[in-house]
C-alpha positions as CSV (number, residue, x, y, z in Angstrom):
1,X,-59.1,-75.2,34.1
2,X,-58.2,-78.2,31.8
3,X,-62.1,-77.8,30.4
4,X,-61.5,-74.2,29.1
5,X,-58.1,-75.3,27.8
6,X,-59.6,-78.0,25.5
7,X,-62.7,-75.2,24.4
8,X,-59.8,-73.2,24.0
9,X,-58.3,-75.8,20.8
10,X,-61.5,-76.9,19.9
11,X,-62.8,-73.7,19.0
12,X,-59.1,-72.4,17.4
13,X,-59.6,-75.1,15.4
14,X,-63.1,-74.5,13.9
15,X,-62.3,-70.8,13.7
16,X,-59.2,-71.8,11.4
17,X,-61.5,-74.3,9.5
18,X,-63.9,-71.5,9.2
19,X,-61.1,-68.8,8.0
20,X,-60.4,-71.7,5.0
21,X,-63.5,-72.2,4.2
22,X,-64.9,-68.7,4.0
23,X,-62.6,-68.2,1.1
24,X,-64.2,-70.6,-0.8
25,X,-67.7,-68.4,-0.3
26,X,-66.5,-64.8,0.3
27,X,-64.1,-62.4,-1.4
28,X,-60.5,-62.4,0.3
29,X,-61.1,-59.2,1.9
30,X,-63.9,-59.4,3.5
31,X,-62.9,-62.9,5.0
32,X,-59.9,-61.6,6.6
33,X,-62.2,-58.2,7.6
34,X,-64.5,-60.8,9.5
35,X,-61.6,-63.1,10.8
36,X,-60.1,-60.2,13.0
37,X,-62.9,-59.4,14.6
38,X,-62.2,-62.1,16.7
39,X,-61.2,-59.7,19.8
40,X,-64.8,-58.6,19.7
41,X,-66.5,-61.6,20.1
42,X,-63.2,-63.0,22.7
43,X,-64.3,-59.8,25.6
44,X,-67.8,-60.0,24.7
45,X,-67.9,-64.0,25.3
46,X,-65.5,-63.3,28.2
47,X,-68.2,-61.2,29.8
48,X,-70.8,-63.5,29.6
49,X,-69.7,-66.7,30.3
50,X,-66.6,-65.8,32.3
51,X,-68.2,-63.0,33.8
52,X,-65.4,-60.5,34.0
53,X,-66.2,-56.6,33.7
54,X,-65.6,-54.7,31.3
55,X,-64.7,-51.1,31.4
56,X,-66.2,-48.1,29.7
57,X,-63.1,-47.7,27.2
58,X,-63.5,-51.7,26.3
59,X,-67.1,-50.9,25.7
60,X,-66.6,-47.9,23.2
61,X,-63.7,-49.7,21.7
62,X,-66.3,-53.2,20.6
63,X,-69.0,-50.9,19.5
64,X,-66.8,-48.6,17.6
65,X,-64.9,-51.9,16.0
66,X,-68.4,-53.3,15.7
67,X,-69.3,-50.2,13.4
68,X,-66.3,-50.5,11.8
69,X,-66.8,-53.7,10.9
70,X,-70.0,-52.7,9.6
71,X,-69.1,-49.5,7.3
72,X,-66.1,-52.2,5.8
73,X,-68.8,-54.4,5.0
């Protein structure tokens, strides 16, 4: 548990670099457009690597975010 606690920080902590950094190279907007998408990629990475199910309403929701994402874009 103490493993996935420390991925936990470590990767809170390049996502927040990231956030910083990607203002330097992208417009405001579409930074912060990009930067809360993170609930996406969180229940699709759960799936894989922690191997919990996800339902048919989490499904529609990430692809309908996902296109979202993509018409803001």
């Amino acid at each position: 548990m103490f493993k996935y606690i420390i991925m936990r920080v470590v990767s809170g902590i390049f996502g927040t670099f990231g956030l910083y950094a990607a203002f330097d190279y992208l417009p405001m907007s579409l930074a912060i457009t990009i930067y809360y998408t993170q609930p996406i990629f969180a229940a699709i990475n759960c799936f894989f690597f922690l191997g919990e199910r996800l339902s048919k309403l989490e499904i529609v929701s990430i692809f309908s975010a996902a296109f979202g994402m993509v018409v803001l874009t």
